[in-house]
N, CA, C and O atoms as a Tinker XYZ file with bonds, in Angstrom:
   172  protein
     1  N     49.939000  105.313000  152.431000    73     2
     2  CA    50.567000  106.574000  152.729000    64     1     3
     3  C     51.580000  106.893000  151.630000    63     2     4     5
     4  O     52.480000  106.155000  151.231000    81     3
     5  N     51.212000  108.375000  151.126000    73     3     6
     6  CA    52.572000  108.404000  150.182000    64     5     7
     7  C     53.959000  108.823000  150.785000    63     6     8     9
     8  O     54.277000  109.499000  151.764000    81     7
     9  N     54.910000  107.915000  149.466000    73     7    10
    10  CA    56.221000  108.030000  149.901000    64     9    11
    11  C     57.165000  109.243000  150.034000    63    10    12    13
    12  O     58.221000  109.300000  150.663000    81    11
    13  N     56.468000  110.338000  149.199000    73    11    14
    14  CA    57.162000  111.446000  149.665000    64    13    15
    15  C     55.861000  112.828000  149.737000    63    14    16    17
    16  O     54.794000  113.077000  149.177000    81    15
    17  N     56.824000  113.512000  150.879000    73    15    18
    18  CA    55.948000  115.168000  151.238000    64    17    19
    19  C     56.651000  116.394000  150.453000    63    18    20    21
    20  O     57.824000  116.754000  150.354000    81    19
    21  N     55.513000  116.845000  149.974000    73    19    22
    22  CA    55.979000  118.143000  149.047000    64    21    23
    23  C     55.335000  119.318000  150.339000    63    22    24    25
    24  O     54.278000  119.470000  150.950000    81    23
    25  N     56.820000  120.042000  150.278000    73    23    26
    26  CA    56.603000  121.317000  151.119000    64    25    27
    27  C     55.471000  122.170000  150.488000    63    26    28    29
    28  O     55.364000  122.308000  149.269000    81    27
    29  N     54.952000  122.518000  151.049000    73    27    30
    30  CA    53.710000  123.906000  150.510000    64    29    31
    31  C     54.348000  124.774000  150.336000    63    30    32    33
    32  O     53.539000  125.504000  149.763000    81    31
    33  N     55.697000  125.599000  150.407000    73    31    34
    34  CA    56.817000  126.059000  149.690000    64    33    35
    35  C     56.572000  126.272000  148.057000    63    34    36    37
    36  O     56.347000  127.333000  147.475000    81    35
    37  N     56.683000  124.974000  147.518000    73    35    38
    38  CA    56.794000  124.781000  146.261000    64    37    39
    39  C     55.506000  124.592000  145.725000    63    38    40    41
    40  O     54.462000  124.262000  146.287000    81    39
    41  N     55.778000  124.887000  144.402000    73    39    42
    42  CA    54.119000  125.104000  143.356000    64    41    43
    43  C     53.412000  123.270000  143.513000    63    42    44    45
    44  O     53.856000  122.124000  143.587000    81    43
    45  N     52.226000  123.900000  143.497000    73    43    46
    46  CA    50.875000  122.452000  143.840000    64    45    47
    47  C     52.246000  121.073000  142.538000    63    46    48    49
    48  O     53.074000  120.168000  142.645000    81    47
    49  N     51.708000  121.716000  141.766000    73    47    50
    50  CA    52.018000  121.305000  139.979000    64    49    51
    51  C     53.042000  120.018000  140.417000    63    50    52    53
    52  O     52.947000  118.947000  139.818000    81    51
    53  N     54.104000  120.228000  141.595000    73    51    54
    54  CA    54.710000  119.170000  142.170000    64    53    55
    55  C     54.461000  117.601000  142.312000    63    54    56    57
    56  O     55.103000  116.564000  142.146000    81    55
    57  N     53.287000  117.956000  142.676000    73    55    58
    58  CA    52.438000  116.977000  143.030000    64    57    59
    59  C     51.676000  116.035000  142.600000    63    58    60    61
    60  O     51.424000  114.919000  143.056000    81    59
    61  N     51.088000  116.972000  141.029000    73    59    62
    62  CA    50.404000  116.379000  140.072000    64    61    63
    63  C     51.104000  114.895000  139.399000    63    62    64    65
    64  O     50.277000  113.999000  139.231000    81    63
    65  N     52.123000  114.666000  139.122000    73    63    66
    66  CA    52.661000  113.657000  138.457000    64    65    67
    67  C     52.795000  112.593000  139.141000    63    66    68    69
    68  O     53.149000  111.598000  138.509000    81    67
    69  N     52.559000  112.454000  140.640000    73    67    70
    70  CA    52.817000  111.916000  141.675000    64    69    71
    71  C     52.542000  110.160000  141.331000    63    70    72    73
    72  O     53.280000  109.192000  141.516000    81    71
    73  N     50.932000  110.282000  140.671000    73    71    74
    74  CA    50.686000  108.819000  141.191000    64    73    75
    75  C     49.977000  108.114000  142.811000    63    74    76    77
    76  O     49.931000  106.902000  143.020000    81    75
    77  N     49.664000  108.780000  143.438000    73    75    78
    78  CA    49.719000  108.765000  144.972000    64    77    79
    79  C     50.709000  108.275000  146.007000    63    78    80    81
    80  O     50.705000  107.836000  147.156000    81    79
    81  N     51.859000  108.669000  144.693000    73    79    82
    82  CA    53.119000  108.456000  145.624000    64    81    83
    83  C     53.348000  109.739000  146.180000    63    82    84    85
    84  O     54.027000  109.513000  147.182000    81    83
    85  N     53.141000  111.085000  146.081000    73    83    86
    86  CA    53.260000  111.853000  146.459000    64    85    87
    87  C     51.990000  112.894000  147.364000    63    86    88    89
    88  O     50.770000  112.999000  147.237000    81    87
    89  N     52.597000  113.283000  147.917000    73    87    90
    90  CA    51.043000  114.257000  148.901000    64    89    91
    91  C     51.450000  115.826000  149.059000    63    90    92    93
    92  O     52.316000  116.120000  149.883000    81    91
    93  N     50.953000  116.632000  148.428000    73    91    94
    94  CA    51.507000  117.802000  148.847000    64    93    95
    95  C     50.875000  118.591000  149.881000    63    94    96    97
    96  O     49.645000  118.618000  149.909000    81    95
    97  N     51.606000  119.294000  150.811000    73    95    98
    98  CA    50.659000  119.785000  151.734000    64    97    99
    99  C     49.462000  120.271000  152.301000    63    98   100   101
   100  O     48.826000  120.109000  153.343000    81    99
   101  N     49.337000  121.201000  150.817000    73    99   102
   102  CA    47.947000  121.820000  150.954000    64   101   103
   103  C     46.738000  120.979000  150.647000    63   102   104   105
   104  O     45.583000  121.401000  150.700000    81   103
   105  N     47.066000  119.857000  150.349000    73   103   106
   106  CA    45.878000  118.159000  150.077000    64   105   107
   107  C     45.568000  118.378000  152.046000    63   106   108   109
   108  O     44.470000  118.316000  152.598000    81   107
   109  N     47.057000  118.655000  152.782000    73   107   110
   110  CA    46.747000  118.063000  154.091000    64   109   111
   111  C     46.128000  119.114000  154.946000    63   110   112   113
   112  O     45.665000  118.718000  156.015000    81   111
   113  N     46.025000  120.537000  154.635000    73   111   114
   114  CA    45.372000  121.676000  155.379000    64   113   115
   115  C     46.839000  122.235000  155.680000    63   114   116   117
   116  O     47.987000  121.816000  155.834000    81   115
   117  N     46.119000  123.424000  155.674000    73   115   118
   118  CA    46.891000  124.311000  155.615000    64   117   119
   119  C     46.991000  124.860000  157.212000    63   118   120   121
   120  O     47.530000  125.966000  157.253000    81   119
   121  N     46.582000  124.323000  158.570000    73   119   122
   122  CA    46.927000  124.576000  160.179000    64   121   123
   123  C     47.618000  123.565000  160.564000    63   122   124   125
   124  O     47.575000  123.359000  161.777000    81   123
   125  N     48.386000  122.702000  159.804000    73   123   126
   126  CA    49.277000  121.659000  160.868000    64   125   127
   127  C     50.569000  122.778000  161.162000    63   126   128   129
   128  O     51.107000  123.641000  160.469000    81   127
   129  N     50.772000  122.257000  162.635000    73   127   130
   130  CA    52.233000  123.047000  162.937000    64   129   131
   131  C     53.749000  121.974000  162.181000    63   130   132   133
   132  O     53.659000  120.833000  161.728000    81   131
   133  N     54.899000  122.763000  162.270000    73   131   134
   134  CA    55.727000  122.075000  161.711000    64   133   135
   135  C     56.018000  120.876000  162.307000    63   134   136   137
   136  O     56.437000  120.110000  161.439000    81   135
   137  N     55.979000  120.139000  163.847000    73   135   138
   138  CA    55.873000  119.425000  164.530000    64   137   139
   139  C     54.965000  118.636000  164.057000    63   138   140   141
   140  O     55.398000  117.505000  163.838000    81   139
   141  N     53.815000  118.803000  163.803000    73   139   142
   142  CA    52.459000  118.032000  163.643000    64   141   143
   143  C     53.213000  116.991000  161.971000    63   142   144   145
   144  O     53.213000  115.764000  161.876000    81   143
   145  N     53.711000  117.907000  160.990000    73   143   146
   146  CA    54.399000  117.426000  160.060000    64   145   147
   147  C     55.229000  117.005000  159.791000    63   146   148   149
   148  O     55.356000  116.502000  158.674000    81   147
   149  N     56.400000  117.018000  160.902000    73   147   150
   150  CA    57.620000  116.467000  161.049000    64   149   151
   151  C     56.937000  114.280000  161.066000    63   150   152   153
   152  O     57.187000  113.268000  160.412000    81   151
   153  N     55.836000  114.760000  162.526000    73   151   154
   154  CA    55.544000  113.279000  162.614000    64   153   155
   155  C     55.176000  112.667000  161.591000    63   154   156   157
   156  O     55.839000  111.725000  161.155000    81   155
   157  N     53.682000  113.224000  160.826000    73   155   158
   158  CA    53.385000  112.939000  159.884000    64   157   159
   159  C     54.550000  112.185000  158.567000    63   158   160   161
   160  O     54.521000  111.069000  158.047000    81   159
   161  N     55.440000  113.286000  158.379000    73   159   162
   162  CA    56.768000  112.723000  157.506000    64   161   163
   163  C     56.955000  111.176000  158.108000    63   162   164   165
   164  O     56.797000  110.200000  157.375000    81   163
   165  N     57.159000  111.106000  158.925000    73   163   166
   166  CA    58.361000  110.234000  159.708000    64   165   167
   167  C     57.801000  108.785000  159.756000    63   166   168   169
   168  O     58.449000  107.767000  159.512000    81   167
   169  N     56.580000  108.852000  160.088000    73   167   170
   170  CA    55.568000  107.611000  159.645000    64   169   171
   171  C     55.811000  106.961000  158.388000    63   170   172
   172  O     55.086000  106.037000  158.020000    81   171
């Protein structure tokens, strides 16, 4: 699991340098509610 979540807010490009340390949202679909992502984070 990566260590940090990039808001779908901010440009993809975030994400790119990551390493699969990073996951940006729109990798995760674009219908989770903010709840559904809060958990997701928190894991």
């Amino acid at each position: 699991m990566p260590r940090f979540l990039i808001d779908v807010n901010l440009p993809y490009r975030f994400a790119l340098w990551s390493d699969g340390d990073c996951s940006h949202m729109r990798d995760l679909g674009e219908t989770w509610t903010d709840t559904q992502i809060w958990e997701y984070a928190r894991e």
